[in-house]
C-alpha positions as CSV (number, residue, x, y, z in Angstrom):
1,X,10.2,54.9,36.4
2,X,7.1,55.3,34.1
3,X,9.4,56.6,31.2
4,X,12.0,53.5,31.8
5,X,8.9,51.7,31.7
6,X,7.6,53.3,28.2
7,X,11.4,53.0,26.5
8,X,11.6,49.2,27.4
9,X,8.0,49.0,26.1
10,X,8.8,50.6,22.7
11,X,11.8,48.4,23.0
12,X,10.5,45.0,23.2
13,X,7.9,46.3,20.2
14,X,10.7,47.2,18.0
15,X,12.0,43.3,18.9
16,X,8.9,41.8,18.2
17,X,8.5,44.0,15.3
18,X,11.8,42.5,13.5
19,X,11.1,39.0,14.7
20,X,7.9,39.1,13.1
21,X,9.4,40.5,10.0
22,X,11.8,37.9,9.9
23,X,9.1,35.1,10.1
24,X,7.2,36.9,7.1
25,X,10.0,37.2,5.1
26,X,10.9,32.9,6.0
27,X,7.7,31.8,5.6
28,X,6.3,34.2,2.6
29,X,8.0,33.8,-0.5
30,X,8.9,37.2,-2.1
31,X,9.3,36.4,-5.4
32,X,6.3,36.2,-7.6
33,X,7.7,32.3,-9.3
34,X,7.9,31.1,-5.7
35,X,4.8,32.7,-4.3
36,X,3.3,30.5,-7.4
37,X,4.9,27.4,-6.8
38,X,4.0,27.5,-3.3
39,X,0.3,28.3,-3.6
40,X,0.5,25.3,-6.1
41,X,2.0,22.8,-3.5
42,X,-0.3,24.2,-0.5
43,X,-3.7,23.7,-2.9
44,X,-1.8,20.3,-4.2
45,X,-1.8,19.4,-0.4
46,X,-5.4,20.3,0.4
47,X,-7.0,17.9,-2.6
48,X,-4.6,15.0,-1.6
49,X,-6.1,15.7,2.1
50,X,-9.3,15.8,0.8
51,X,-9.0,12.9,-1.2
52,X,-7.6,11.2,1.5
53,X,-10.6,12.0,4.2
54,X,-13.0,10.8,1.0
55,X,-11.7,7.4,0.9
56,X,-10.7,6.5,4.4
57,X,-13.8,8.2,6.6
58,X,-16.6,8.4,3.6
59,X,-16.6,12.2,4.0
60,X,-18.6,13.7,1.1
61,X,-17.8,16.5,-0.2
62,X,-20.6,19.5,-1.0
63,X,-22.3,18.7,-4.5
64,X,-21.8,21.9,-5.4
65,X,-18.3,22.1,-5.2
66,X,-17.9,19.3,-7.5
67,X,-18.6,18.8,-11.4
68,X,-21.1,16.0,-12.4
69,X,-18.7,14.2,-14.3
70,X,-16.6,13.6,-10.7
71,X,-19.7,13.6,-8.8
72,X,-20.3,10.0,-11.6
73,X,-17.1,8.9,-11.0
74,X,-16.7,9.4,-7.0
75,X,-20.3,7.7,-7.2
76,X,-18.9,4.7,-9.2
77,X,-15.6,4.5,-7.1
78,X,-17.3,4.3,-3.8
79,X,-19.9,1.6,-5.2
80,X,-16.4,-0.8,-6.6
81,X,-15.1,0.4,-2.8
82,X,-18.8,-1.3,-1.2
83,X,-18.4,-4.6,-3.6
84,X,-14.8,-5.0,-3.0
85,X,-15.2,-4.7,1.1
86,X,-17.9,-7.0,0.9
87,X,-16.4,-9.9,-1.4
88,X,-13.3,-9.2,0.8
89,X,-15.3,-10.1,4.0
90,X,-17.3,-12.9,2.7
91,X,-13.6,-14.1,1.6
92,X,-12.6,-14.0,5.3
93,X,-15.5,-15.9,6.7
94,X,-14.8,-18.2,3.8
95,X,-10.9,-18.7,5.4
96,X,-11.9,-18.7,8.9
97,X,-14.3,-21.6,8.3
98,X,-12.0,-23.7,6.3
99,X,-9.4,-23.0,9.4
100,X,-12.1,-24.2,11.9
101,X,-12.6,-27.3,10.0
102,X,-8.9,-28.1,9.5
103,X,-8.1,-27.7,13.5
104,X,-11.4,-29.5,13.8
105,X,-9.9,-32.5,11.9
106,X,-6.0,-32.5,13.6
107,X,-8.4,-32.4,16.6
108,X,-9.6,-35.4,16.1
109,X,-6.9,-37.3,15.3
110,X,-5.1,-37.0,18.3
């Protein structure tokens, strides 16, 4: 019974060896032109993630991971991003009020 035990052991090894093969081989590219093209896309994918975390939830990333030229320019794009959110609010108050007027005036009217 042990040896049984050992052979369906090796057995489901050798399975799990070849399926995991298989997976490297589908998800690894084996040529050198696609290994390139795909690191490309993946790093491609990470900076539009990134930028996309830096303009939605304000996350910064470390200084020292980006050159002072961006570090000006993020700097200036988040201060446009402050003025424009602001103007865009005071424009919203402005609507709402001239709303609450209008109903106030159909209101009395009636």
């Amino acid at each position: 019974q042990g040896q049984g035990q050992g052979q369906g052991d090796h057995a489901r090894s050798l399975l799990f060896s070849r399926q995991a093969d298989r997976c490297i081989r589908m998800f690894n590219p084996a040529q050198e032109g696609e290994y390139r093209e795909v690191i490309a896309n993946w790093v491609n994918a990470l900076l539009l993630f990134t930028d996309h975390l830096i303009k939605n939830f304000h996350v910064e990333p470390l200084p020292s991971t980006v050159p002072p030229k961006q570090q000006q320019q993020q700097q200036q794009r988040q201060q446009r991003q402050r003025q424009g959110s602001g103007s865009w609010r005071r424009e919203g108050k402005r609507r709402r009020k001239r709303r609450r007027k209008r109903r106030g005036k159909r209101g009395g009217a009636e």
